[in-house]
N, CA and C of each residue as an Amber inpcrd file, in Angstrom:
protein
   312
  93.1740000 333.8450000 114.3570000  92.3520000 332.8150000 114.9580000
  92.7540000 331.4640000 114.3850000  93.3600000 330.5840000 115.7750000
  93.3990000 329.3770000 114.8330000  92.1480000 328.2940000 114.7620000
  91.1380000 328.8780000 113.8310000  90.2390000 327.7070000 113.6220000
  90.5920000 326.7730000 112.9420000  89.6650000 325.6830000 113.2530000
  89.8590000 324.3410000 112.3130000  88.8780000 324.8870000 110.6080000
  88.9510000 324.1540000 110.1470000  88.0690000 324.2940000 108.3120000
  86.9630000 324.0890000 108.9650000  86.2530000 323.2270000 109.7080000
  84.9750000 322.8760000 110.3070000  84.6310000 323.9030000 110.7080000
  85.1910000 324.7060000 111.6420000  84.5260000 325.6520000 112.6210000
  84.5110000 327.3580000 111.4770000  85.6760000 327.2760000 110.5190000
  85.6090000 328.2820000 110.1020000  84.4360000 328.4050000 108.5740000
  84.0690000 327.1040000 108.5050000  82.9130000 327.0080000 107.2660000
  81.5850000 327.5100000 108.0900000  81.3340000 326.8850000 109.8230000
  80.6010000 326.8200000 110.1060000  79.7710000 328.3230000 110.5650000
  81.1990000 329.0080000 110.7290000  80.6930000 330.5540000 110.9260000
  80.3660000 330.9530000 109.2600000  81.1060000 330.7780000 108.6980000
  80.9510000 331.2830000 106.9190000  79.3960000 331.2540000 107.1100000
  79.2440000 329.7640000 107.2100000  77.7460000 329.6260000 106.6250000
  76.5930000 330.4550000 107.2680000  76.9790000 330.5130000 108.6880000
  75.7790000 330.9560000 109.4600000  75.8380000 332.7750000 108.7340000
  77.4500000 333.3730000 109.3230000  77.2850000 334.5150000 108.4950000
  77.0220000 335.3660000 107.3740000  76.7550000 333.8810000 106.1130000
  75.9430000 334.3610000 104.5520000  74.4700000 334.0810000 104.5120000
  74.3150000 333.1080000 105.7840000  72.5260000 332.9500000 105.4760000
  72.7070000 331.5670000 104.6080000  74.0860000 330.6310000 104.8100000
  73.3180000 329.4360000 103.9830000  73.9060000 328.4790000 104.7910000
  73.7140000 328.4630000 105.9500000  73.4480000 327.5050000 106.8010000
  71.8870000 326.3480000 106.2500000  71.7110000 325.3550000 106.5190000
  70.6200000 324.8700000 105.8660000  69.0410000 324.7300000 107.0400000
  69.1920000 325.8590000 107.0860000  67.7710000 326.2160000 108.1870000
  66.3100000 326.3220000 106.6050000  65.5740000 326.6090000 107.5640000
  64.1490000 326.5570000 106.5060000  64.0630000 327.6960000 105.9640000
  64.5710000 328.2740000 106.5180000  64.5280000 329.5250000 105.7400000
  64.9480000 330.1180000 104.3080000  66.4880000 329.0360000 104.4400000
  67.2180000 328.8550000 103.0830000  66.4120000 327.8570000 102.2200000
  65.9640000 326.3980000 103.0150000  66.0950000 325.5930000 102.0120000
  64.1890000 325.8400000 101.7050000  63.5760000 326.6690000 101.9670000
  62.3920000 326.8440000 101.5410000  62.1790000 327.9140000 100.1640000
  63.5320000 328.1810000 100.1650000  63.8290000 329.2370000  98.6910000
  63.9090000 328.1890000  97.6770000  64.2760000 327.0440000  97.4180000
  64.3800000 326.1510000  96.8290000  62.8770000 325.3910000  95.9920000
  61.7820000 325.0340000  97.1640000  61.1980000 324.4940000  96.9240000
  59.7700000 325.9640000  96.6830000  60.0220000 327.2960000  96.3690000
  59.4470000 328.2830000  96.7360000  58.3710000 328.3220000  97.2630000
  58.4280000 327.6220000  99.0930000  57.4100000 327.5840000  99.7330000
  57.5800000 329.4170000 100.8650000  56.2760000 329.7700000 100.6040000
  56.5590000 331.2420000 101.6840000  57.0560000 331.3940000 102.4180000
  57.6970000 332.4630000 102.9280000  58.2020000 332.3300000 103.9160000
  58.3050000 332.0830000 105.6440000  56.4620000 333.0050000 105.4350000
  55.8200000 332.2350000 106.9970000  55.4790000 331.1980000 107.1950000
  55.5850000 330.2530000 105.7380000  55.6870000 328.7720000 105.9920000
  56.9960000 328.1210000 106.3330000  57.7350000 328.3620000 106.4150000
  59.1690000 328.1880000 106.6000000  59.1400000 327.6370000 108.6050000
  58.9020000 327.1130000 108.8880000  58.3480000 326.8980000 110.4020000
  59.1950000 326.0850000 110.6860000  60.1770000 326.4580000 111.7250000
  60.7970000 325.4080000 112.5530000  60.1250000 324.0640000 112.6890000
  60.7180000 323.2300000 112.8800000  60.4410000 321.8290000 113.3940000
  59.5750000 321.9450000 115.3000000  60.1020000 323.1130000 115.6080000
  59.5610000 323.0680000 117.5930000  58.2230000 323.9970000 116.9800000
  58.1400000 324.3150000 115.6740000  56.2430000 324.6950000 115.4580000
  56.3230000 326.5210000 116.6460000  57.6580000 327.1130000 116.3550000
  57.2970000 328.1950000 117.2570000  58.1960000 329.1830000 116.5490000
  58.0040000 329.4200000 115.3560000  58.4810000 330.4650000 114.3500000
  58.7850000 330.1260000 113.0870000  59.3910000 330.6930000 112.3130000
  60.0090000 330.9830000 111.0710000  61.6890000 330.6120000 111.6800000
  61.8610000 329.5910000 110.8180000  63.6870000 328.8400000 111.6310000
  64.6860000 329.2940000 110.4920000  64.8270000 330.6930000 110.6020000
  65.6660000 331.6660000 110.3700000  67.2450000 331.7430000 111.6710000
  68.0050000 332.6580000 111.1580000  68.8220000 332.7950000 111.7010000
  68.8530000 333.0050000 113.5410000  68.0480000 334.0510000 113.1520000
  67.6030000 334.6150000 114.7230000  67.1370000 333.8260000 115.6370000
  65.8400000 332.5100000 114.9170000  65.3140000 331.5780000 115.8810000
  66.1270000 330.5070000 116.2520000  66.9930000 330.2960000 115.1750000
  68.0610000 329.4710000 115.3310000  68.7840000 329.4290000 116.5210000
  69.2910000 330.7940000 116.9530000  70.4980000 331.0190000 117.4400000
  69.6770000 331.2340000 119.0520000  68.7920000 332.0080000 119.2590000
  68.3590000 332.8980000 120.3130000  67.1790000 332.1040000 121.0000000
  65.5720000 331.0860000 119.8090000  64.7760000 331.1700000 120.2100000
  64.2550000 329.5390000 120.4490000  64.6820000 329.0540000 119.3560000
  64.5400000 327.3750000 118.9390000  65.1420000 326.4100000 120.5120000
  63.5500000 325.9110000 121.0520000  63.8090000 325.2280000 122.5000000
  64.2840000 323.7430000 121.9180000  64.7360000 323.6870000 120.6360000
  65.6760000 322.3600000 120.4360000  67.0630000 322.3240000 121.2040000
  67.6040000 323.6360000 120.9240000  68.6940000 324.1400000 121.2160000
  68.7830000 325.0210000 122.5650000  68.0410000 324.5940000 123.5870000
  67.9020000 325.4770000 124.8220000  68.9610000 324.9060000 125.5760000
  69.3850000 323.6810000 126.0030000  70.4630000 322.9410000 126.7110000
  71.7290000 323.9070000 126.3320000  72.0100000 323.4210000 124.8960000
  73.5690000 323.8140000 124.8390000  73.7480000 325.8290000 124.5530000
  72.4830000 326.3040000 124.4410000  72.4750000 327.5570000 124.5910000
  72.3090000 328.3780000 125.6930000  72.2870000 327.6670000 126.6670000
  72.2050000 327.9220000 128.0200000  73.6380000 327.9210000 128.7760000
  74.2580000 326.8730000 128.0810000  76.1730000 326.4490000 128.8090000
  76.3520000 327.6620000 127.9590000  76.2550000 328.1140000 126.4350000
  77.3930000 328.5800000 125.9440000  76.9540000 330.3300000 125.8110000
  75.6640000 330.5600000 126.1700000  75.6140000 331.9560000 126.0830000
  76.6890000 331.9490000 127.6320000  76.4410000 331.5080000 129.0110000
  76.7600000 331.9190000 129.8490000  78.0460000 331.1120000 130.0350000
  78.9520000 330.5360000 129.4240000  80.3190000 330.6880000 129.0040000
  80.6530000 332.2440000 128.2730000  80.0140000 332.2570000 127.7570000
  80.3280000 333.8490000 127.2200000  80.1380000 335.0100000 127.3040000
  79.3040000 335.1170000 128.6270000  78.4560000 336.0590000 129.2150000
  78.1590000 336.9520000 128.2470000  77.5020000 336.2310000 127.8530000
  76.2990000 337.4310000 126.8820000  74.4810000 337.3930000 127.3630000
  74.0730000 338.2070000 127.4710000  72.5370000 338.4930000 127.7850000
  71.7890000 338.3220000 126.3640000  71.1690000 337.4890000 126.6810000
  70.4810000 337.2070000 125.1430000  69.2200000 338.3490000 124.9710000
  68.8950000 339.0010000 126.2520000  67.4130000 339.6340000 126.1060000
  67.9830000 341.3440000 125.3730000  69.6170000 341.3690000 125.6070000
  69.8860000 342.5880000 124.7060000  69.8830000 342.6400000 123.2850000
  70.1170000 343.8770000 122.1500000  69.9050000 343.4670000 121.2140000
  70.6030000 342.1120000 120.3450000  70.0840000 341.6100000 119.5090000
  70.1470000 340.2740000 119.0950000  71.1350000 340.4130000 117.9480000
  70.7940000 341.6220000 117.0780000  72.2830000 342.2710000 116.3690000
  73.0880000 341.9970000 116.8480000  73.6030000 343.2850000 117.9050000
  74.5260000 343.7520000 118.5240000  75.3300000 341.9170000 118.8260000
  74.6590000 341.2660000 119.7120000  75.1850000 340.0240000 120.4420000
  75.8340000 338.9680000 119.1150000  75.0310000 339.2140000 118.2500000
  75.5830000 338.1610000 116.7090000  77.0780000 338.9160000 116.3240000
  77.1710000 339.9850000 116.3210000  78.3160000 340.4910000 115.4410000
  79.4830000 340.3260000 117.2470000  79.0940000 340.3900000 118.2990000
  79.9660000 340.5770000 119.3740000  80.3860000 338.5120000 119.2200000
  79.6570000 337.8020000 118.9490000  80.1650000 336.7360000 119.1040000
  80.8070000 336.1610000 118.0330000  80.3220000 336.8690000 116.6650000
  81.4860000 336.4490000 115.5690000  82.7270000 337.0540000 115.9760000
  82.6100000 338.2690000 116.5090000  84.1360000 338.7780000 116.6290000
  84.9060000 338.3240000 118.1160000  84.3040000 338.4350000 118.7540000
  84.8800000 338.3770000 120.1770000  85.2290000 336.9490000 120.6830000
  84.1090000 336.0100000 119.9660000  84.1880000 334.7250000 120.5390000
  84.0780000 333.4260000 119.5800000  84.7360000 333.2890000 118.4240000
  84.7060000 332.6490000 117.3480000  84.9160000 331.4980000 117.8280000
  85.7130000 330.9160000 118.4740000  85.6740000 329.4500000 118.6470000
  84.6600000 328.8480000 119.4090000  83.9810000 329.5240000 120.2780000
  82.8900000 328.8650000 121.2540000  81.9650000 329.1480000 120.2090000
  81.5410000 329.7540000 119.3220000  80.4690000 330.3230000 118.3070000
  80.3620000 329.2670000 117.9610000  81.5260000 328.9600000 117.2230000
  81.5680000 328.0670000 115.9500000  81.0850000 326.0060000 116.8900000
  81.5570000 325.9520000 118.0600000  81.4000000 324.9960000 119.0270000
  80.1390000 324.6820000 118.8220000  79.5700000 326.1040000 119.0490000
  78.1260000 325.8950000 119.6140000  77.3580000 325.6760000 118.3840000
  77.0650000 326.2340000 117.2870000  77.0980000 326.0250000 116.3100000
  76.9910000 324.7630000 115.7880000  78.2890000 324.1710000 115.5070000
  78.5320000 322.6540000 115.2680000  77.6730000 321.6970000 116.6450000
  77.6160000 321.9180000 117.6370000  76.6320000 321.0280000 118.5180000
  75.0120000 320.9860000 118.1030000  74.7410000 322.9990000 117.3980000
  73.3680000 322.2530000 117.6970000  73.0210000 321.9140000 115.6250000
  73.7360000 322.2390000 115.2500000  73.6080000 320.9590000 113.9320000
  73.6190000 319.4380000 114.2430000  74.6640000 319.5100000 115.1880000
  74.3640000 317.6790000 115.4290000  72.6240000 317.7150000 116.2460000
  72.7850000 318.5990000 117.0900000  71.4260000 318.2800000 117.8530000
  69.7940000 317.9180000 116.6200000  70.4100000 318.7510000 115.5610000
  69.1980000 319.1860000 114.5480000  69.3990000 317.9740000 113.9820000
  70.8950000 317.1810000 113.1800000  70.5910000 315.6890000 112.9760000
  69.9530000 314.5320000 112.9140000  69.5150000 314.4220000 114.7020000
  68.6310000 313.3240000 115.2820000  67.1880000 313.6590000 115.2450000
């Protein structure tokens, strides 16, 4: 795979869990974990809500699941490990967009 360093940190991170979602950075300040609440106030902004559930990120998860034809309503496992392997550069794309989105 020829990734760039950007795209290949960006999977690293998401795939160890230290991407800087609330989930991580609430280990820090040892606030609970069902306090750990997305910014859209509609879960725990963990990996899973990140990727699948967080309506911050509904625009560009909408182009890039169906660039990749994946069904998000199948298992949510299964679809994480099929897009690290199968589809690393649009991953890592999408990824890097909705960090910028989380930015503003």
């Amino acid at each position: 795979m020829n990734l760039s360093h950007q795209e290949r940190s960006i999977i690293s991170q998401f795939r160890l869990g230290t991407l800087p979602l609330k989930i991580e950075l609430g280990k820090f300040i040892n606030r609970k974990v069902e306090d750990r609440i997305c910014c859209c106030n509609n879960g725990v902004e963990d990996e899973r809500h990140f990727l699948f559930d967080c309506i911050l990120y509904q625009d560009i998860r909408d182009i890039f699941f169906n660039d990749v034809n994946i069904d998000t309503r199948d298992d949510k496992n299964l679809n994480i490990k099929k897009l690290c392997v199968d589809h690393p550069r649009q991953f890592a794309k999408y990824l890097l967009k909705a960090m910028d989105v989380r930015k503003l």
